[in-house]
C-alpha positions as CSV (number, residue, x, y, z in Angstrom):
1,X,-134.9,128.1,-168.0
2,X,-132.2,128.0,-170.7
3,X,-129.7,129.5,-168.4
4,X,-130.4,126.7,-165.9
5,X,-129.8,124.8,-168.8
6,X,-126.6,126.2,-170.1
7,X,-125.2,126.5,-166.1
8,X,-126.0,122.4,-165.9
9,X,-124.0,122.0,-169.0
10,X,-121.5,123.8,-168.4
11,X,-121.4,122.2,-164.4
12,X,-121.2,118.8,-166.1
13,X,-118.3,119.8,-168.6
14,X,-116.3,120.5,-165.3
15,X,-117.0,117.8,-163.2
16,X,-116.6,113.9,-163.8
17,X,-119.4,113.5,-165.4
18,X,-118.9,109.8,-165.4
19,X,-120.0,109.6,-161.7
20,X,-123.8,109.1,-161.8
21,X,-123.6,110.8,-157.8
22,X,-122.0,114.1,-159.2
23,X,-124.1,114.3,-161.9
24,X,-126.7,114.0,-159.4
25,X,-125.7,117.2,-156.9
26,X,-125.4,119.2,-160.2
27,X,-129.0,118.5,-160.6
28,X,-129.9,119.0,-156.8
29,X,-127.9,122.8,-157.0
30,X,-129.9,123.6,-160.3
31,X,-132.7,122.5,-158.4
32,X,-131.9,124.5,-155.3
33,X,-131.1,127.5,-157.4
34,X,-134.5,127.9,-158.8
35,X,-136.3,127.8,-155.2
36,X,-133.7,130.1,-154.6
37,X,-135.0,132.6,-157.1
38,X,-138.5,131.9,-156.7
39,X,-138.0,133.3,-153.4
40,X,-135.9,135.9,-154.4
41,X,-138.7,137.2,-156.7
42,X,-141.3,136.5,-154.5
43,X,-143.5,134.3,-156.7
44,X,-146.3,132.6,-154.7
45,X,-148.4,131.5,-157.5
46,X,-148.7,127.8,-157.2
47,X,-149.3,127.4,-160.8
48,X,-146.3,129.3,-161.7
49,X,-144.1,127.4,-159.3
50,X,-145.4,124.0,-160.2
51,X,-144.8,125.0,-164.2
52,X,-141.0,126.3,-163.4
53,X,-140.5,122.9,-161.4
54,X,-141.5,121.2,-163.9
55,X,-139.4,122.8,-166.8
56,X,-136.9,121.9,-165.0
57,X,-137.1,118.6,-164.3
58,X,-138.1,118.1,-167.9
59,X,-134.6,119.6,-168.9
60,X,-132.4,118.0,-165.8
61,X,-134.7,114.6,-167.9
62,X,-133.4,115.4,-170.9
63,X,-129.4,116.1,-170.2
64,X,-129.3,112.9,-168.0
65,X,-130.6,110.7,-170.9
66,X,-127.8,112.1,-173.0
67,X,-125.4,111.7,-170.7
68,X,-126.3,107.9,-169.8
69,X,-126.8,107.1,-174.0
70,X,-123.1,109.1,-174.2
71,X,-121.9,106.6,-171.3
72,X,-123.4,103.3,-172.9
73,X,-122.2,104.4,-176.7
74,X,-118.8,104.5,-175.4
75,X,-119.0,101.1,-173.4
76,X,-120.0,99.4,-176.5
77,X,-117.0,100.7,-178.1
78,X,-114.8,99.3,-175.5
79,X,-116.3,96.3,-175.9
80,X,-116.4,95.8,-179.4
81,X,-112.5,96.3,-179.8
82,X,-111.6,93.6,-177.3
83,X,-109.1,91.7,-178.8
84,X,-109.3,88.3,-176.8
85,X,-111.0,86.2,-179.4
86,X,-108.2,87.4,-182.1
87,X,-105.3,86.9,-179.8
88,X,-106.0,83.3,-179.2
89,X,-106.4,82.4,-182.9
90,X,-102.4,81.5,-182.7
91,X,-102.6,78.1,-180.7
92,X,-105.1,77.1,-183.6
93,X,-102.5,76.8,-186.3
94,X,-100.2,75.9,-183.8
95,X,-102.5,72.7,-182.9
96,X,-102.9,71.9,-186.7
97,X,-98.8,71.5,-186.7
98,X,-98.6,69.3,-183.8
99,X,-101.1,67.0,-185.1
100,X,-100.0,66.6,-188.8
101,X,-97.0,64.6,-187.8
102,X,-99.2,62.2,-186.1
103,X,-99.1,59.6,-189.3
104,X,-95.6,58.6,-188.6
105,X,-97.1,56.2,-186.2
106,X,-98.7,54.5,-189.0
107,X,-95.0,54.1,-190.7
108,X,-94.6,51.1,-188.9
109,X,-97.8,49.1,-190.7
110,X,-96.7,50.3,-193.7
111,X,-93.0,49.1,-194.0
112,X,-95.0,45.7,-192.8
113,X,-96.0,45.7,-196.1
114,X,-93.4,46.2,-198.0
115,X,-91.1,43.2,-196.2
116,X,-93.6,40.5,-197.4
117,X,-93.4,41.6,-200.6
118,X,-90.0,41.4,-201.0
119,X,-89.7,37.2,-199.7
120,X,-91.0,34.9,-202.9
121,X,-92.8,32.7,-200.0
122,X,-94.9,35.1,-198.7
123,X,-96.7,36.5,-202.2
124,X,-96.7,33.1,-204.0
125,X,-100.3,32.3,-203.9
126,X,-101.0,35.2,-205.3
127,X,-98.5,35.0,-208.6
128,X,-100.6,32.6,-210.5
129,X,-103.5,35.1,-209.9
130,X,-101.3,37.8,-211.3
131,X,-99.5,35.6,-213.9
132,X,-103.0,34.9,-215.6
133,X,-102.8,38.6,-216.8
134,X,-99.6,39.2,-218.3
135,X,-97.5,37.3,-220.9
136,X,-94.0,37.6,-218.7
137,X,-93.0,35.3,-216.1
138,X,-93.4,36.2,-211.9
139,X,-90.6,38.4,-211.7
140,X,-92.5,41.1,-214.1
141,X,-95.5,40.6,-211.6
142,X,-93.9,40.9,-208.7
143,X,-92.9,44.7,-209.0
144,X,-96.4,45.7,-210.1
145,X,-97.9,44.0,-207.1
146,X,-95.2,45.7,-204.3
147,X,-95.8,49.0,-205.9
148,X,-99.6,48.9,-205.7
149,X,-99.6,48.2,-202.0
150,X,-98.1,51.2,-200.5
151,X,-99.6,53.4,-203.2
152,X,-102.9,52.7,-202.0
153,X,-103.3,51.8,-197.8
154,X,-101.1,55.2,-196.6
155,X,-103.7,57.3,-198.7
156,X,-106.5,56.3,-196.4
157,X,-104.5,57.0,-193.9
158,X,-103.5,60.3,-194.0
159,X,-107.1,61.5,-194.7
160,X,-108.3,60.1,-191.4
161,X,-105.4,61.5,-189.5
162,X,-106.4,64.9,-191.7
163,X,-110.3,64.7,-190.5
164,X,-109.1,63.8,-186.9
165,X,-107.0,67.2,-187.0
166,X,-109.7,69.5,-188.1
167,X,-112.2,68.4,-185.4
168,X,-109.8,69.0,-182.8
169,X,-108.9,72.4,-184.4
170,X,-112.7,73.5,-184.4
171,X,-112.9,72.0,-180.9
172,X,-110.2,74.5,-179.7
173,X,-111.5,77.5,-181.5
174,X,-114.9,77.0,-180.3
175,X,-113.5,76.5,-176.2
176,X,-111.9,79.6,-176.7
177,X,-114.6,81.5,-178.2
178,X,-116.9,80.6,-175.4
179,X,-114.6,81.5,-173.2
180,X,-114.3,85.2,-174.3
181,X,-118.1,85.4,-174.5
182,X,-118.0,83.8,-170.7
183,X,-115.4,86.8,-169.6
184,X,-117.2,89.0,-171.3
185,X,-120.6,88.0,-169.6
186,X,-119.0,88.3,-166.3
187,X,-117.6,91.6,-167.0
188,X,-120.9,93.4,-168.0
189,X,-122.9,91.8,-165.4
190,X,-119.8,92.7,-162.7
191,X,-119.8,96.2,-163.9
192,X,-123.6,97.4,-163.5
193,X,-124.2,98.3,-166.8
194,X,-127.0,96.1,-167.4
195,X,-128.4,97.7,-164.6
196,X,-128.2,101.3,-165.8
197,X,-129.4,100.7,-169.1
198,X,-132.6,98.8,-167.3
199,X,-133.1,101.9,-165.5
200,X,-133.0,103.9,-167.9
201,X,-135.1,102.2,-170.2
202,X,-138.2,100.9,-168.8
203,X,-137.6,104.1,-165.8
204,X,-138.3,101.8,-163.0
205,X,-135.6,103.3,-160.8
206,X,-135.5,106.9,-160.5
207,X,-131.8,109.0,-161.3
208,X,-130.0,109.4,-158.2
209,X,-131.0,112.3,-156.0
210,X,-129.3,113.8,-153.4
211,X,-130.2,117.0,-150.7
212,X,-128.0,120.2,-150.5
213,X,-127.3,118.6,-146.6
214,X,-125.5,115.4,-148.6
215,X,-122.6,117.1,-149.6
216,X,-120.1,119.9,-148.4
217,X,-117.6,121.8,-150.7
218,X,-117.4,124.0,-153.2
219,X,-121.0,124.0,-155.0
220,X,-120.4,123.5,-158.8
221,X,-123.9,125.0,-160.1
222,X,-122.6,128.3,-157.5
223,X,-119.0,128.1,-159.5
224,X,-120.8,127.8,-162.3
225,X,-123.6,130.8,-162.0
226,X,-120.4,132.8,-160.4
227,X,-121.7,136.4,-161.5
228,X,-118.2,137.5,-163.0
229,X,-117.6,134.6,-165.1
230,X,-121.0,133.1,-166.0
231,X,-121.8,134.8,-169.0
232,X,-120.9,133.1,-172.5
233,X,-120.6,133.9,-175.6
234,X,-124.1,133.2,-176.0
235,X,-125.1,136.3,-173.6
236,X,-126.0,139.8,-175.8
237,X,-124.6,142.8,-174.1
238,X,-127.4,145.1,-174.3
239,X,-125.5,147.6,-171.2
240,X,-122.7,148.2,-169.3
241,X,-121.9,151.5,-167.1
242,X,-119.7,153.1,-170.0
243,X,-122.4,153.1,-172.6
244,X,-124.5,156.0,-170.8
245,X,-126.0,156.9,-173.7
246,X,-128.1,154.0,-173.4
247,X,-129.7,154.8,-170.9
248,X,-132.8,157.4,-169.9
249,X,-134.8,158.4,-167.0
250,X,-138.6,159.2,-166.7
251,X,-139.9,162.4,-164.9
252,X,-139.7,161.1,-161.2
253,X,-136.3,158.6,-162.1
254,X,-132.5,159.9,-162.0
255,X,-129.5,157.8,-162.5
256,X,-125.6,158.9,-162.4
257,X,-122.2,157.2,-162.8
258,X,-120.4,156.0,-159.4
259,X,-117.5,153.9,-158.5
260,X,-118.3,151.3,-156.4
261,X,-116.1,148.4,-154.9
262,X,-117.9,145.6,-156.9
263,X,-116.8,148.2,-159.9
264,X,-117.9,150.9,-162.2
265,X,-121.5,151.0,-162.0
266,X,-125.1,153.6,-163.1
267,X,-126.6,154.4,-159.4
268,X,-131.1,154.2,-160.6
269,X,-132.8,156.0,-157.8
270,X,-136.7,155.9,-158.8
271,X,-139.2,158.2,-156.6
272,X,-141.8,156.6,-158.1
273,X,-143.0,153.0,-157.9
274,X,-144.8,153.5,-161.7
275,X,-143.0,154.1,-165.1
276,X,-142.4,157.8,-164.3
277,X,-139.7,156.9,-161.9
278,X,-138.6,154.1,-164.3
279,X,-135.2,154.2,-166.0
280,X,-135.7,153.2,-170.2
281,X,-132.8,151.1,-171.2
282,X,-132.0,151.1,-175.4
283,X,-131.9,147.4,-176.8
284,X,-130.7,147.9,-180.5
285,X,-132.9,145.8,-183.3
286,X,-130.7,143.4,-183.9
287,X,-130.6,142.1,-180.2
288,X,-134.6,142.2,-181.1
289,X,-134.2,140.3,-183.9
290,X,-132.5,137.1,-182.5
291,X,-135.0,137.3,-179.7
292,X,-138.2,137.4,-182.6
293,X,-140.2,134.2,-182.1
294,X,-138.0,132.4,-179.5
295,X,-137.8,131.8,-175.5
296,X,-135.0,134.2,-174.5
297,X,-133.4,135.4,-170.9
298,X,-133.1,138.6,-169.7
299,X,-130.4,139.4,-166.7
300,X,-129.7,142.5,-164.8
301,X,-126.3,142.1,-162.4
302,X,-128.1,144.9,-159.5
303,X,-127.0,145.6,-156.3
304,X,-129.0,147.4,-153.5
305,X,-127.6,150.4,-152.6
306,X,-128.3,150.3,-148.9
307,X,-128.1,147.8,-145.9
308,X,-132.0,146.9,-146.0
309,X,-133.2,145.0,-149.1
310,X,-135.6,146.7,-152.2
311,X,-137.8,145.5,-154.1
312,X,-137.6,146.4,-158.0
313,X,-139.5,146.0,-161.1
314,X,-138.4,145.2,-164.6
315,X,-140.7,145.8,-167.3
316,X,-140.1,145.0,-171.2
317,X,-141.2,147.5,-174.5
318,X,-139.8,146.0,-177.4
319,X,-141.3,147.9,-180.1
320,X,-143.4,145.9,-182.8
321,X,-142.8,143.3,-180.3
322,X,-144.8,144.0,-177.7
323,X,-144.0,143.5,-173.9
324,X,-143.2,141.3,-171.6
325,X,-145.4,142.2,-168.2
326,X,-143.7,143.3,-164.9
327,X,-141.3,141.1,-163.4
328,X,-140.7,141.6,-159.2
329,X,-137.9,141.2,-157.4
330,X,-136.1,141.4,-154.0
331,X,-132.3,142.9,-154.2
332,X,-130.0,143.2,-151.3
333,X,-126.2,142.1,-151.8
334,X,-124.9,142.1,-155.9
335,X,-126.6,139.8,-158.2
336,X,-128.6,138.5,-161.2
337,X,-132.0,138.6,-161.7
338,X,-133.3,136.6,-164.5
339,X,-136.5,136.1,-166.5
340,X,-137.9,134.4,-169.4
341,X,-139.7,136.3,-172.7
342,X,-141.0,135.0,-175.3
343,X,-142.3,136.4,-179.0
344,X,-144.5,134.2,-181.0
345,X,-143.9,137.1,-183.6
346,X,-141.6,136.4,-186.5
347,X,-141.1,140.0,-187.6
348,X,-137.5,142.0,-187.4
349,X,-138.2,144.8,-185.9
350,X,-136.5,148.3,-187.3
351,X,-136.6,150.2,-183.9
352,X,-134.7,149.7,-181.3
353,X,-136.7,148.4,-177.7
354,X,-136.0,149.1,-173.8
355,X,-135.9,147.8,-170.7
356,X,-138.0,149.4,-167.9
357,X,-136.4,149.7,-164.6
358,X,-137.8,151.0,-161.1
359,X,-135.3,150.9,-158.3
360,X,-138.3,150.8,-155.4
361,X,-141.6,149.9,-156.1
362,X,-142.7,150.4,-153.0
363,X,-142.1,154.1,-153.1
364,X,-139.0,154.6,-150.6
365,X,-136.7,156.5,-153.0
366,X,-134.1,153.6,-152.4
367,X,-131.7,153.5,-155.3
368,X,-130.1,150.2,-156.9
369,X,-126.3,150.2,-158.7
370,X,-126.8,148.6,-162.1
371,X,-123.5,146.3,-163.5
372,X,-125.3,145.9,-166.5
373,X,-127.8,144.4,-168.6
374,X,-127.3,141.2,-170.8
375,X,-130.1,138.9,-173.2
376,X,-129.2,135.6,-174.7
377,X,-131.3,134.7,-177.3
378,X,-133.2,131.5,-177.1
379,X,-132.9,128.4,-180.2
């Protein structure tokens, strides 16, 4: 199942990825591809079916919640760096200016002031008030009283024309900051978001899914599965036609080297269906060793070499190891067959292990080209 795995990854990497629909066929194609080989390989057990189904949708489960966490992660990013709130901070200061010149209004009421003070009728019932508390005569008084009065009534005014400028200030600054959290309401709710992350998290709407009839096109899991370009990094060789030496065959087997127009391939011809007309292919201990105590997958790129299809078995001795049963399938035009092993051992084994494999298990002599013969380790 890992190379599903690693053929939906890699799908995803390719595509827009974004697009919940795309992500969808991907999953439909991986989905198809394992009926596919189920069929191929002829496995009817309904235990076994139901356990690779469900592997499956366990890791299609898995890759879509990272991809929708990956999707929300980077909205919240967007939407943290939105600079509307910052951007309209300017008319703030600019309102403080255009109200701090508001108290030359109250210059009138002030120079009001002053003119009585400067006419002898106006202040002289308050001189003998003032005269009782100095020793010189009105005109000393005079002065003092003038300078008092404009010292004292513009300072109340100013610092109500100050508290008036502030409230409207804070007024501003809050309108504008509910109007960024307004826009950026309407923008969450406009883009679906909310509704993705709903569904993802309580799982009351299942992911997209669409049939194979939905679409037309290019298949991406097919692109991505293409049997020259597939393999990674990740994939072991374990055989190829050059490395002959490799390879043996039992007492009722033969194999030979041929030229073929897929490429340079080993022709297996097996005249038996058991391990006498087997051919043993060497896979070195250290290919053993990254396969001790994990899930790996084995592939073989066959072709038939015939017009009918044959049926061929693959069977597993890995030394200290042990085995891995007898795998079935059905080969006609070039392909790879796949299957899963897995060691609960932990031991490195010093010896190198081999791959069993019968061209015709049903005992027709037919023969099968072999491409080669690849492992990639499980994690």
């Amino acid at each position: 199942m890992s190379g599903l795995e690693t053929a939906i990854r890699n799908a995803l990497a390719r595509s827009e990825r974004g697009n919940a629909e795309v992500r969808a066929r991907i999953y439909q194609s991986a989905r198809n591809a394992l009926e596919a080989g189920l069929r191929k390989q002829e496995v009817n057990d309904p235990g076994a079916v139901a356990a690779q189904r469900h592997r499956l949708e366990a890791t299609i489960h898995q890759i879509e919640a990272e991809e929708r966490a990956e999707i929300a992660s980077a909205a919240a990013r967007n939407v943290r760096v939105e600079p509307a709130v910052d951007a309209r901070l300017e008319p703030v200061l600019r309102a403080e200016r255009d109200v701090r010149p508001e108290p030359k209004l109250d210059a009138e009421p002030r120079l009001e002031a002053e003119k009585p003070a400067a006419g002898a009728a106006d202040i002289g019932a308050i001189r003998p008030d003032r005269q009782d508390g100095f020793a010189a005569g009105g005109a000393a008084t005079t002065p003092a009283k003038t300078a008092k009065a404009p010292d004292f009534r513009p300072e109340r005014v100013a610092k109500a024309r100050k508290r008036r400028g502030r409230l409207f200030s804070f007024l501003l600054v809050l309108a504008t900051l509910i109007a960024a959290l307004g826009a950026l309401a309407w923008w969450v709710q406009t883009s679906g978001l909310l509704d993705d992350l709903r569904s993802g998290a309580d799982g009351s709407r299942p992911p997209a899914r669409v049939s194979g009839e939905d679409f037309s096109g290019e298949d991406p899991l097919k692109k991505a599965l293409d049997t020259q370009n597939h393999f990674s990094s990740d994939w072991r060789k374990v055989f190829t036609p050059a490395d002959t030496a490799k390879i043996s065959a039992g007492p009722a087997g033969r194999f030979e080297s041929v030229s073929t127009s897929e490429g340079p391939a080993v022709r297996v011809t097996s005249t038996n269906p058991d391990r006498d007309g087997a051919v043993r292919i060497e896979v070195s201990p250290e290919v053993l060793g990254e396969m001790s105590g994990k899930a790996s997958t084995v592939a073989l790129t066959v072709q038939a070499t015939g017009d009918k299809p044959v049926q061929v078995a693959v069977e597993c001795d890995f030394a200290s190891m042990g085995n891995c049963g007898r795998h079935r399938f059905t080969v006609s035009e070039r392909t790879d067959i796949l299957f899963q092993v897995e060691f609960d051992r932990s031991l490195s084994p010093s010896e190198p292990g081999h791959i069993l494999l019968n061209s015709d298990i049903s005992g027709g002599s037919a023969g099968v080209n072999l491409f080669g013969v690849r492992i990639q380790p499980g994690e």
